[in-house]
C-alpha positions in Angstrom: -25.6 32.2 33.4 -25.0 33.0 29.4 -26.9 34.4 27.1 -27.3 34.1 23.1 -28.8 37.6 22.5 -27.2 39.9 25.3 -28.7 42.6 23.8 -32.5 42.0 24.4 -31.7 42.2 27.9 -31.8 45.7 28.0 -35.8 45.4 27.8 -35.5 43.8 30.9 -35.5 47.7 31.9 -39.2 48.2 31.2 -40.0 45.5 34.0 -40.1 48.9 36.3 -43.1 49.7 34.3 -45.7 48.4 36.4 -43.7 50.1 39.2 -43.5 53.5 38.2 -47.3 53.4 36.9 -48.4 52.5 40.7 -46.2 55.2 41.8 -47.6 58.1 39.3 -51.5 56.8 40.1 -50.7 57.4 43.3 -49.5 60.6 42.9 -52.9 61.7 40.7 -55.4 61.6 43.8 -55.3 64.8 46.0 -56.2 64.3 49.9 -59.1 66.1 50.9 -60.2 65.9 54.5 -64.0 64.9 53.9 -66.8 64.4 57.6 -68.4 61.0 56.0 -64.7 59.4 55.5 -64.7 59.2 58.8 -67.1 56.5 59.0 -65.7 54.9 55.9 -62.0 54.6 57.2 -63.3 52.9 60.2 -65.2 50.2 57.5 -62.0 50.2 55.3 -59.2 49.9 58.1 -60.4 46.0 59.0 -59.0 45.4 54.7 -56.2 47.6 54.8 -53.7 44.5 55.5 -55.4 42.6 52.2 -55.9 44.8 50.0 -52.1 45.8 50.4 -51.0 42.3 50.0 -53.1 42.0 46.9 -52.1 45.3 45.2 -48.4 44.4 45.9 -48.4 40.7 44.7 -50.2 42.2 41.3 -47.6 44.3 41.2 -45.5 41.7 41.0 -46.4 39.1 38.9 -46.9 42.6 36.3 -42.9 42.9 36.8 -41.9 39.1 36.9 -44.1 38.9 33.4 -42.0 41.7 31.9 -38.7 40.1 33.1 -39.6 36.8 31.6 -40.4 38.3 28.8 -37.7 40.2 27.8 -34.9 36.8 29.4 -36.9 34.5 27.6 -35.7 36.0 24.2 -32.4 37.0 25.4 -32.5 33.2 25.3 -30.1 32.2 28.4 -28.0 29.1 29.2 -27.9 27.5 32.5 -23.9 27.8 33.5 -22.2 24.7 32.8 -19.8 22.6 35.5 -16.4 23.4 35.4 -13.9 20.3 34.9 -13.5 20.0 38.4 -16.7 19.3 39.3 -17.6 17.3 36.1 -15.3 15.0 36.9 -15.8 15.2 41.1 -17.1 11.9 42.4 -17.7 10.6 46.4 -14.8 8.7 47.3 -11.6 7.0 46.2 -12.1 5.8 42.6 -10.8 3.9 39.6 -10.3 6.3 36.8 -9.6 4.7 33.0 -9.1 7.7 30.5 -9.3 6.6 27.0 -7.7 8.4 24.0 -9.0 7.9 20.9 -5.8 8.0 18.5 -8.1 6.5 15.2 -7.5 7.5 11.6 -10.3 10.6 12.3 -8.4 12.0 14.7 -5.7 13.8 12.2 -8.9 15.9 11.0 -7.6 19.7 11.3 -10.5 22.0 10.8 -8.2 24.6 12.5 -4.8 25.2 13.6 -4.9 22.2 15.6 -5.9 18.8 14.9 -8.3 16.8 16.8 -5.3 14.7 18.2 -3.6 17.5 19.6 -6.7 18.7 21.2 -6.9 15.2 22.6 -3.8 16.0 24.0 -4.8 19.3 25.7 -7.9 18.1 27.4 -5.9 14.5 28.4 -3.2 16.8 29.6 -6.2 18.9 32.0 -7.8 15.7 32.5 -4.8 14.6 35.1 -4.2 18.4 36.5 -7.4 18.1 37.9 -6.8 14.1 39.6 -5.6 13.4 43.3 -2.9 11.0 44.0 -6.1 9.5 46.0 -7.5 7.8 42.6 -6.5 4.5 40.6 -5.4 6.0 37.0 -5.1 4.4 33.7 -4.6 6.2 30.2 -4.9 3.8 27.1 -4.5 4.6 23.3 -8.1 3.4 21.8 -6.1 1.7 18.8 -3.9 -0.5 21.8 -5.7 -0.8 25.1 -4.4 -3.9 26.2 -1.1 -1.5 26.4 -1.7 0.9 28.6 0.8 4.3 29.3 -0.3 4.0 32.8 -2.0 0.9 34.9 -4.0 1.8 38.0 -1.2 4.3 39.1 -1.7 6.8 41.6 0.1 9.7 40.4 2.1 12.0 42.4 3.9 15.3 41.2 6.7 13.4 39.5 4.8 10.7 38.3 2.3 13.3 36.5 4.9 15.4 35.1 5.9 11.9 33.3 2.7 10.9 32.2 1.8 14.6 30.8 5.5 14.1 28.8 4.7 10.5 27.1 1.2 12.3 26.4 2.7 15.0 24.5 5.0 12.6 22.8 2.1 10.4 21.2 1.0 10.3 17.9 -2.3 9.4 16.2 -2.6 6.0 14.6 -4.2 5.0 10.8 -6.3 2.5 12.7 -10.2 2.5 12.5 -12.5 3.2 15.5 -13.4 -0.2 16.7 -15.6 0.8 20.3 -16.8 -2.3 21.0 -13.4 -4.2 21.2 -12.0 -1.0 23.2 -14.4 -0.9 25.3 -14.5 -4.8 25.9 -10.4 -4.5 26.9 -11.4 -1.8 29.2 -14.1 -3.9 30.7 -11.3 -6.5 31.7 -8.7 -3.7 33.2 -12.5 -3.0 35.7 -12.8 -5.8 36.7 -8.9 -5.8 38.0 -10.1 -1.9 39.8 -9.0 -1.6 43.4 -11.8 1.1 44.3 -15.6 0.6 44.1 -16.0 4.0 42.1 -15.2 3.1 38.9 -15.1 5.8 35.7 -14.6 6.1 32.2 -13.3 9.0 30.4 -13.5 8.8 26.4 -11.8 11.8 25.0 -12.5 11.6 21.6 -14.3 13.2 18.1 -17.0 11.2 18.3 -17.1 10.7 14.7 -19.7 7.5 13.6 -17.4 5.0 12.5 -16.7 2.4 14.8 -20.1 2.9 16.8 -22.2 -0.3 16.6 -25.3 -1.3 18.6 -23.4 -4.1 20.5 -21.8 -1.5 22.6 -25.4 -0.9 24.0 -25.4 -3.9 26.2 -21.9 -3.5 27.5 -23.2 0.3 28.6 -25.7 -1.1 30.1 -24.2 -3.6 32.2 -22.0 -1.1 32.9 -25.2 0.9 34.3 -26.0 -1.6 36.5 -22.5 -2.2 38.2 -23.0 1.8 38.9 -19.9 2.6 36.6 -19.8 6.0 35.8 -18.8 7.1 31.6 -18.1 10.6 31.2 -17.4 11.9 27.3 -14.9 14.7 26.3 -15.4 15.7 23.2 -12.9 17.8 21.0 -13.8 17.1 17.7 -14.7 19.5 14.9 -17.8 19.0 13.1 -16.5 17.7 9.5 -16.3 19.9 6.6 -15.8 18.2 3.4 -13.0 15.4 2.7 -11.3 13.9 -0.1 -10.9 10.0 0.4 -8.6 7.6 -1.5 -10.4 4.2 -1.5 -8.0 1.9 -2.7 -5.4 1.3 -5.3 -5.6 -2.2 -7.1 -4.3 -4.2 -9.4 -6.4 -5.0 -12.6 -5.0 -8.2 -13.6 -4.1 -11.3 -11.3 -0.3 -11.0 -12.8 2.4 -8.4 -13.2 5.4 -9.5 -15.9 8.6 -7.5 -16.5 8.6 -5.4 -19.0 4.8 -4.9 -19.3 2.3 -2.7 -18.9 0.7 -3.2 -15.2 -2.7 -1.6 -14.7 -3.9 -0.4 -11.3 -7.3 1.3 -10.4 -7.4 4.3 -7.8 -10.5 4.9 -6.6 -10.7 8.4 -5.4 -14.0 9.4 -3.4 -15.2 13.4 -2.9 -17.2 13.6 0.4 -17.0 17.1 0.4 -20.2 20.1 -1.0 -17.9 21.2 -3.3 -16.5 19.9 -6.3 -13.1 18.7 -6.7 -11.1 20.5 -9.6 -8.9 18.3 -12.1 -5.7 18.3 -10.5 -2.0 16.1 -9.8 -1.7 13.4 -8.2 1.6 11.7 -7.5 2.6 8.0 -8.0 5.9 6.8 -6.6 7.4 3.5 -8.0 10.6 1.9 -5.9 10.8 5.9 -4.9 10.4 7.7 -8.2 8.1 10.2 -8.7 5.9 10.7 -11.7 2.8 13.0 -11.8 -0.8 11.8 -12.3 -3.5 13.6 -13.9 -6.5 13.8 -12.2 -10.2 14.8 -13.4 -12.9 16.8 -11.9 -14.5 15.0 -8.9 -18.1 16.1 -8.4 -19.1 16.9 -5.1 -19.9 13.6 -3.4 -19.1 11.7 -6.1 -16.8 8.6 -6.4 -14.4 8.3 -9.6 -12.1 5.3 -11.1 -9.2 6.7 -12.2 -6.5 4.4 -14.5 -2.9 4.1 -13.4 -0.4 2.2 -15.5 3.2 1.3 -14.8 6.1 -0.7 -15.5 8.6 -2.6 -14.2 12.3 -3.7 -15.7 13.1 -6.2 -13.3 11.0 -9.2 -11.2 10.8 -9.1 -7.5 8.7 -6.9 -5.1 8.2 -3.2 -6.3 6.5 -0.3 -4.0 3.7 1.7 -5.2 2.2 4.0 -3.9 -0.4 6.7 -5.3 -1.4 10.3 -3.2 -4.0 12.8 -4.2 -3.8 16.7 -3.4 -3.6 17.4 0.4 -7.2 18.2 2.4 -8.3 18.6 5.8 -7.2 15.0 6.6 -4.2 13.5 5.1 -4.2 10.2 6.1 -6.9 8.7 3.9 -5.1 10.7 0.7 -2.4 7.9 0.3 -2.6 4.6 -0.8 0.9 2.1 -1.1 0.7 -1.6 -2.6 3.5 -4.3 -2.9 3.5 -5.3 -5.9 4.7 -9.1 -7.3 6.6 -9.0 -10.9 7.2 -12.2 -12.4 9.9 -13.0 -15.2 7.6 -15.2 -16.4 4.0 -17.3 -16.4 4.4 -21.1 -16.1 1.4 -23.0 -18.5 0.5 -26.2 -18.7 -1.6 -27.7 -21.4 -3.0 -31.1 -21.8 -3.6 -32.5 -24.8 -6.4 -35.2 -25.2 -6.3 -35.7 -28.7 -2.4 -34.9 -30.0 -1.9 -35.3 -33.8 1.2 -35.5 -36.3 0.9 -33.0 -38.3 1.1 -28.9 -36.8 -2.5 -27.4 -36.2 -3.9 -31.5 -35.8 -3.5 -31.8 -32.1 -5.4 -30.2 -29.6 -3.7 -27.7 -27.9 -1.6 -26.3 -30.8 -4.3 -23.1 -31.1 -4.1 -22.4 -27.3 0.1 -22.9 -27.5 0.3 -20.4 -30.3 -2.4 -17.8 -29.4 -0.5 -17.7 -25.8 3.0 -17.7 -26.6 3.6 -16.1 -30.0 5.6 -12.7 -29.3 4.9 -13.5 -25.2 8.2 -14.1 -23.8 6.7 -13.8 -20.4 4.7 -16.8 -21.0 6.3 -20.4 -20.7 4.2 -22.8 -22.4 4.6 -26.6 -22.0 1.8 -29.1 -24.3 1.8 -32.4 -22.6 0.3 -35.5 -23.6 -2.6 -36.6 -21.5 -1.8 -40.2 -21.3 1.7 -39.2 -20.3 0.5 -36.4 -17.9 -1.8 -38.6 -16.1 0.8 -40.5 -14.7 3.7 -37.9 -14.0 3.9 -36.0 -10.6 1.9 -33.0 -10.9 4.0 -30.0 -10.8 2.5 -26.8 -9.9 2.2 -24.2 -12.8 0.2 -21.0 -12.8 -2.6 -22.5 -15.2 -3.5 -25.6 -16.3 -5.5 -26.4 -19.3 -7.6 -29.2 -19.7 -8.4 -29.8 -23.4 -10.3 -32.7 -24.6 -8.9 -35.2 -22.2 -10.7 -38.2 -21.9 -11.6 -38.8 -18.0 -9.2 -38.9 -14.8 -8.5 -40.9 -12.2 -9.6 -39.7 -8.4 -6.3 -39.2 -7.2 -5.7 -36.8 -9.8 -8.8 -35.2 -9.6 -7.9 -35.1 -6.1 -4.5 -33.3 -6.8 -6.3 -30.8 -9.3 -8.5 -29.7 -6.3 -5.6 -29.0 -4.0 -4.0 -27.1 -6.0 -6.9 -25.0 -7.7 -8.0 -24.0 -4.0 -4.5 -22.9 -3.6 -4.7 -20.6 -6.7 -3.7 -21.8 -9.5 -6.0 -21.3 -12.6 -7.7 -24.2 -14.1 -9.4 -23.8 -18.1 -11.5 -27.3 -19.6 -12.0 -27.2 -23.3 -14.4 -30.1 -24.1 -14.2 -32.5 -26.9 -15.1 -35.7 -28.5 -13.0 -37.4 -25.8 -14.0 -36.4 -22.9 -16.8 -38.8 -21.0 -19.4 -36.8 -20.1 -20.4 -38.7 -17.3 -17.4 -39.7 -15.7 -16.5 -35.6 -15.7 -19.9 -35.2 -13.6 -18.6 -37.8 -11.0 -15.3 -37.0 -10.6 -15.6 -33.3 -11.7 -18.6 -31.8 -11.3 -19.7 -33.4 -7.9 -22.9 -32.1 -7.7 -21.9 -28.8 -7.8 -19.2 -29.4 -5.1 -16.3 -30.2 -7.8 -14.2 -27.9 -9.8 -16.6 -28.3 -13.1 -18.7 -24.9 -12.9 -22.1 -27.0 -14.2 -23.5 -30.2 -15.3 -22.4 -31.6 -18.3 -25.4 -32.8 -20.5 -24.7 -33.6 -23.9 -23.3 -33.2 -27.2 -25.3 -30.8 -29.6 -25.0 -29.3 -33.0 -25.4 -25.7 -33.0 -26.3 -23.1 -35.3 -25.3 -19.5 -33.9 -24.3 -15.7 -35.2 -21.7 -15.2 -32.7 -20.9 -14.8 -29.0 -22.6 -12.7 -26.7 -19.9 -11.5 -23.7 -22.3 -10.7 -20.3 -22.3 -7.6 -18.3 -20.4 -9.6 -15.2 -18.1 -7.3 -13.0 -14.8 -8.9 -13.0 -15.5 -11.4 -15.4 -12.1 -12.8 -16.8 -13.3 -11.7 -20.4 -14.2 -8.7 -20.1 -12.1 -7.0 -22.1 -13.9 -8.9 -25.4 -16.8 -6.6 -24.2 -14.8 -3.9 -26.2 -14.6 -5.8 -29.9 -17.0 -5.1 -32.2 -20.0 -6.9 -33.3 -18.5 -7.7 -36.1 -15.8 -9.6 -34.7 -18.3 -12.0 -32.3 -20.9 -12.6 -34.9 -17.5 -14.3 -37.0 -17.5 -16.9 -33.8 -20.1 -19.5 -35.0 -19.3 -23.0 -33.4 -21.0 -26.1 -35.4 -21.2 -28.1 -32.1 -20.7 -27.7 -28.5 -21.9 -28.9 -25.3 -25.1 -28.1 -23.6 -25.2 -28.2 -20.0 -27.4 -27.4 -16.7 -26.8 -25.3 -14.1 -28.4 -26.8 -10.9 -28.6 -25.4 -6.8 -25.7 -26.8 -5.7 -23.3 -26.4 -2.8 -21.7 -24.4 -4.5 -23.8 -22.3 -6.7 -23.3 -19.2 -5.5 -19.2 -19.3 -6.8 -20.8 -19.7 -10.2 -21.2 -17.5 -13.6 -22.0 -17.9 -16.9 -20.0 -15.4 -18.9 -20.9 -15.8 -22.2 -23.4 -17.3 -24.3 -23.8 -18.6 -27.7 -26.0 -16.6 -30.0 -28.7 -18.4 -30.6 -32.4 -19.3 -29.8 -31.9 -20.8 -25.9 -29.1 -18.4 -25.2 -26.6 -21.6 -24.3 -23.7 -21.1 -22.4 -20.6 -20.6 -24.1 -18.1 -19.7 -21.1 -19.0 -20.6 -17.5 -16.5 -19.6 -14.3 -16.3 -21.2 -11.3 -14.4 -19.9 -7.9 -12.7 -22.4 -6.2 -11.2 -21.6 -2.7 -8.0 -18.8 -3.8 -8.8 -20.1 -7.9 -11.2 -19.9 -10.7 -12.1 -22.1 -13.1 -13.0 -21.7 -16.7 -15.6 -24.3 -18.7 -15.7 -23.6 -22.6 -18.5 -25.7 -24.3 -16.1 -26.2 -27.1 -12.9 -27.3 -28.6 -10.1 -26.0 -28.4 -9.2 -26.8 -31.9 -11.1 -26.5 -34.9 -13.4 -29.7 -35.2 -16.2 -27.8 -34.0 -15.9 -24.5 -35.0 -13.3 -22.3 -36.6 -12.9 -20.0 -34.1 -9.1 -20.8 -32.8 -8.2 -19.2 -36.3 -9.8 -16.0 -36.0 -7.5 -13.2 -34.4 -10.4 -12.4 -31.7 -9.1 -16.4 -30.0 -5.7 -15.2 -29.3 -7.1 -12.4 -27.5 -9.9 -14.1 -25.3 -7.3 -17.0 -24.5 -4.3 -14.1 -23.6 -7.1 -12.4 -21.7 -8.5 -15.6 -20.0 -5.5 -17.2 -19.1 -4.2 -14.1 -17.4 -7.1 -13.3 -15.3 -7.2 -16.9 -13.5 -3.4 -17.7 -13.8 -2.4 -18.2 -9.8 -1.2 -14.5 -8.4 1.8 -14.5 -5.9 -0.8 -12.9 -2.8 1.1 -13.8 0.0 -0.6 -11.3 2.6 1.7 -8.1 2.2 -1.1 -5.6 1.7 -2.7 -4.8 4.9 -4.6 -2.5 6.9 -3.3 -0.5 9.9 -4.3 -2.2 13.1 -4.3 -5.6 11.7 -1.4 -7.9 12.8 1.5 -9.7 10.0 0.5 -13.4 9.5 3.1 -14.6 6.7 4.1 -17.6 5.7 7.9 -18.7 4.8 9.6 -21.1 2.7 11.9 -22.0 5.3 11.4 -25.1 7.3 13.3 -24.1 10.5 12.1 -21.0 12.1 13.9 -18.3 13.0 15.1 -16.7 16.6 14.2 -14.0 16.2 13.4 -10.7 13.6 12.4 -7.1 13.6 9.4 -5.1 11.8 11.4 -1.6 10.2 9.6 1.1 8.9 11.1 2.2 5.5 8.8 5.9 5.6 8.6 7.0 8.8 10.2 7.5 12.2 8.6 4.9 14.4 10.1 2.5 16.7 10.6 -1.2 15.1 8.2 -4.1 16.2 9.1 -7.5 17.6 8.8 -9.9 15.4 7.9 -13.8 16.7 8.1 -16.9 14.1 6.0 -20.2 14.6 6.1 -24.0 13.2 2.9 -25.7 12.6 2.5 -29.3 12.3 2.6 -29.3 8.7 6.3 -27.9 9.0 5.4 -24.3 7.8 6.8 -21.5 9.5 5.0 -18.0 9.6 6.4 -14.5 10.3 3.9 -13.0 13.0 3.9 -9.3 14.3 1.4 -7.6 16.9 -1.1 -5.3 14.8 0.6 -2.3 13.0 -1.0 0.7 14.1 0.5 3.3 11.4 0.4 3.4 7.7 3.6 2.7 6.1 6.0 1.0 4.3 8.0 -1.8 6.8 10.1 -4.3 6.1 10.9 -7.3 7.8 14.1 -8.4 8.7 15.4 -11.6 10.0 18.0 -14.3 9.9 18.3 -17.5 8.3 20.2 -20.7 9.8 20.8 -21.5 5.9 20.2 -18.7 4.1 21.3 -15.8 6.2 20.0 -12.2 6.3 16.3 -12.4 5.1 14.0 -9.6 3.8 10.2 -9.4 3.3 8.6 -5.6 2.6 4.8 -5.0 3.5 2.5 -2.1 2.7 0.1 -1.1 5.3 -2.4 1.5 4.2 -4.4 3.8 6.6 -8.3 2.5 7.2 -10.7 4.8 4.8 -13.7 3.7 6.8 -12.6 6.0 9.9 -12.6 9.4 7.8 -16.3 8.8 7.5 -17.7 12.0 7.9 -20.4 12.5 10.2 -20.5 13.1 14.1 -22.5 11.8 16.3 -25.2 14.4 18.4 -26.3 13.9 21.5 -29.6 12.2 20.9 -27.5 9.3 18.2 -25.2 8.9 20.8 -27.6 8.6 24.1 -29.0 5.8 21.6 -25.9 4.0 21.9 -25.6 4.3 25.8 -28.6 2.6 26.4 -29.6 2.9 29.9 -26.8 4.8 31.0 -26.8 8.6 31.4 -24.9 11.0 28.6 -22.8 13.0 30.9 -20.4 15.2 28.2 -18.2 17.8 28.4 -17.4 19.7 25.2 -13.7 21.1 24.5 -13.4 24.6 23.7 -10.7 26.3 22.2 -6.9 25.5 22.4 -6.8 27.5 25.6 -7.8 23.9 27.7 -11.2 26.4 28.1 -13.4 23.2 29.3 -16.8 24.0 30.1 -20.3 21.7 30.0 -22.7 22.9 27.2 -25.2 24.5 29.7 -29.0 24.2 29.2 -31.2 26.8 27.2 -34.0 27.9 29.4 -36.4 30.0 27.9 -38.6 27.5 27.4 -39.4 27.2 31.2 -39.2 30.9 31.0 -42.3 30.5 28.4 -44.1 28.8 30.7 -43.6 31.1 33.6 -44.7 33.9 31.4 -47.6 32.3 30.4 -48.4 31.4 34.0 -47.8 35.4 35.5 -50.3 36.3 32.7 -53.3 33.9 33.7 -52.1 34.8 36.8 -52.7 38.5 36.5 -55.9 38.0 34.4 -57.1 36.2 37.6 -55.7 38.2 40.4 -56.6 41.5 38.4 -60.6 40.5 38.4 -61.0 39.1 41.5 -59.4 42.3 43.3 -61.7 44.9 40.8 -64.6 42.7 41.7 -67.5 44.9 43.2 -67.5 44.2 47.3 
């Protein structure tokens, strides 16, 4: 028995009260042998029995109202179970204790984190089991690995255990309960005792906890298995969370400037003062000012480097340190090209410079861009060549195409390569609704209607979130009022298949608000429609310096990115594809930033005679990099950037009621860890409510007895 005020219990002293008040009334009355009470003993000796019974049980509901008086604000708390009896059961049983080594866990509110408490109460956990049970002990991140399979441990095999326990670390994975718990399901159904029992140790944080869990828990209630919760977290105070780090343009080139976005979140009640943050590039340091961060607030915050050579490059940003560390870093692999490979068609080529088509789009892209390789084909001749597969393709003016090309245009659009269509007095409407459009299914964005003339003030850029021109949002009014085409091409945007991968982007400036620039996403690539030329027939746009800027802005947005899957998560597995035709023996995962053991790497053909790099999911957060030999081209090498899952340092725990609402029909039986002194003890029940009640009772009680005994007889 505990109590939360100790100190009121020393009214519990006045309980004698009613005691010594009996014993002093008693005293007052002095005994005087009188004839008459003779006769008057005799009447009272046949009541002597009950009205000492009554006298003494008012007497004591008097004291047991003081004493519940004086306990029920001394506010006491039933005695909790040791861990030896929580965990006591009737009979041989299947025991599965379960870890949780998620992203959460490294919170360290004190001079431990949660992990290490995990630790502790794991390591207490198996003091207190007989070699008599089934035990296994599974990570939450990896339980289809456990450290232990139904084992029943002796001395020697405990001391073990207890050493690979101490020897773990936490994971950057997310809480993901329901597939856990699913895994453990299968390792019960393999149990060799009828008692079966679950031990989560764990924070009990709210990320990962879903409502599907509820009907596993209750099956489990059925099948009479028993779940039993340790919990050892901290109750969260305050965080610092950085979101992401990504690239704001499709493309990084050598020798320019490469913009990335960190998105730095402030979970905690006070603000965050304007400090450094520190971004490493191929390993060398540079310091990052940072700006105030208002208390649970999120903030963008630019990041610019550069790079001197092409290949993969490392970056990687971190903010000031916190309570949890793992969510203040974020790494990305980054792709630098020498160069951007453009391909532009030309529907109407002419003799003289500035005549033909494309000759505005060739200049505006390539003047004082080295990194840009532009290449102005012929349609007629381009039609009939083997398509190659550059980064963007430009349509401009061309007349129609033939299905197979069409065809050809698809498959490599969905693969990511950009696609823009400048219209033109060539093209045949109809036959680029057929072929292109599709009814909404095609790579055309809308229906092509007609040909109108057009009297506008300029171009009106919508407020679209990564719109591929949004950067003409920042030139002023003056600039796009000078954009007034004579002519352009109205069309309809209908409810198509595809409707939902559609956006107008920006209109023309007049009365109906046509569209001027419409994109489309098509599987991994985006397609851009202009209503206009791309020369000057029908307006005079490509001359003005604002045209070099939308096309330069445009073309690099949609222009196909090398994404090739080396950015991942922690606890999801390597899928990468190779050049090479003939797979490899074999190949190791190497971490590059940390001491961890390498992973086994496994390669696979596929019928199309691709062969992809595969790992098991990578549970930390890291730089790794692949290693592996080619029959042809010898030692190969392929870095990834795995970042620690944000979503786990979601900070709010679960009580008792949130997570009894997650259990369903089975009973909450949890055990609270206390102190780094492996002190585990139940949280005991306050009782002074049913204290309340019994004072309330010895008072009506009294009330009653009290009359009925002074009652005239």
């Amino acid at each position: 028995m505990q109590f939360l005020a100790p100190l009121l219990l020393t009214g519990t002293v006045l309980a004698t009260a009613p005691i010594i008040i009996h014993l002093l009334n008693r005293r007052r009355f002095i005994r005087v042998d009188w004839a008459p009470m003779e006769y008057l003993k005799l009447t009272l000796k046949t009541n002597k029995r009950r009205l000492k019974l009554e006298q003494w049980l008012l007497l004591a509901i008097r004291t047991l109202a003081v004493l519940a008086l004086f306990l029920a604000v001394a506010r006491p708390i039933s005695s909790g179970t040791n861990l030896a009896g929580f965990l006591s059961v009737e009979g041989r049983a299947s025991r599965v204790i379960v870890i949780d080594d998620s992203l959460s866990m490294a919170y360290q509110k004190t001079d431990q984190s949660a992990f290490e408490r995990a630790q502790n109460a794991t390591r207490q956990v198996l003091n207190q089991l007989g070699p008599q049970d089934s035990v296994s002990v599974v990570l939450a991140s990896n339980p289809s690995a456990p450290l232990v399979r139904m084992s029943h441990l002796d001395e020697s095999e405990r001391k073990k255990l207890v050493s690979r326990v101490n020897e773990l670390t936490h994971s950057q994975t997310g809480s993901h309960w329901m597939a856990t718990l699913e895994d453990i399901d299968r390792q019960l159904q393999e149990a060799t005792f009828p008692v079966k029992e679950v031990i989560l140790i764990t924070d009990l944080w709210q990320a990962g906890w879903t409502d599907e869990v509820r009907d596993l828990f209750d099956r489990w209630s059925e099948e009479q298995v028993t779940v039993r919760f340790i919990d050892i977290g901290a109750e969260p105070a305050g965080n610092r969370v950085l979101r992401s780090l990504e690239l704001d343009s499709r493309i990084a080139l050598v020798d320019q400037e490469v913009k990335l976005t960190a998105v730095i979140e402030n979970a905690g009640e006070e603000p965050l003062k304007s400090g450094q943050a520190l971004l490493t590039v191929d390993g060398n340091v540079t310091p990052v000012t940072l700006p105030e961060i208002p208390a649970e607030k999120t903030v963008s915050v630019p990041v610019s480097v550069r790079f001197d050579q092409a290949g993969q490059h490392t970056v990687s940003l971190s903010i000031p340190a916190d309570k949890l560390l793992d969510d203040n870093v974020q790494r990305k692999i980054i792709n630098v090209r020498q160069m951007v490979d453009v391909v532009l068609v030309d529907g109407e080529p002419g003799l003289n410079p500035f005549e033909s088509e494309t000759d505005f789009l060739a200049l505006a892209l390539s003047a004082g861009n080295s990194n840009w390789q532009v290449t102005q084909a012929e349609s007629s001749t381009w039609k009939t060549q083997l398509l190659t597969a550059p980064d963007l393709i430009v349509l401009a003016n061309v007349d129609q195409l033939s299905r197979e090309r069409i065809k050809e245009l698809e498959e490599l659009v969905s693969l990511g390569t950009g696609l823009m269509i400048f219209v033109g007095d060539q093209c045949d409407l109809q036959l680029y609704n057929e072929g292109l459009y599709k009814g909404g299914n095609g790579l055309l964005p809308a229906r092509l209607q007609q040909v109108r003339d057009l009297s506008s003030q300029g171009l009106v850029i919508e407020p679209i979130a990564d719109s591929p021109i949004e950067l003409l949002k920042g030139l002023s009014p003056e600039l796009l009022s000078r954009i007034r085409p004579r002519r352009f091409v109205d069309v309809t945007l209908e409810e198509g298949a595809d409707s939902q991968q559609t956006r107008v982007l920006a209109r023309w400036n007049d009365a109906q608000q046509s569209p001027a620039v419409l994109e489309k996403r098509f599987g991994a690539g985006r397609v851009l429609l202009w209503t206009i030329t791309a020369d000057k027939k029908w307006s005079d746009w490509p001359a003005e310096a604002s045209f070099v800027l939308a096309m330069r802005v445009a073309a690099q947005q949609i222009a196909a990115e090398i994404q090739r899957g080396e950015n991942l998560t922690a606890g999801e597995p390597i899928h990468f594809e190779l050049d090479t035709i003939t797979a490899p023996q074999s190949g190791e995962l190497i971490w590059l930033d940390r001491e961890q053991k390498p992973l086994e790497l496994v390669f696979a053909g596929s019928a199309e005679g691709k062969t992809t790099l595969n790992s098991p999911p990578v549970r930390f957060a890291g730089i790794v990099e692949a290693e592996w030999q080619d029959t042809q081209l010898g030692k190969q090498t392929q870095k990834f950037a795995i970042n620690a899952d944000v979503d786990d340092s979601f900070q709010k725990k679960l009580d008792e009621p949130a997570l009894q609402q997650f259990l369903g029909k089975m009973p909450l039986k949890l055990i609270r860890y206390q102190g780094k002194e492996m002190d585990l003890a139940t949280e005991g029940t306050e009782l002074w409510r049913y204290l309340a009640v019994l004072l309330l009772g010895c008072l009506i009680s009294e009330s009653v007895l009290a009359t009925f005994i002074g009652r005239r007889r």
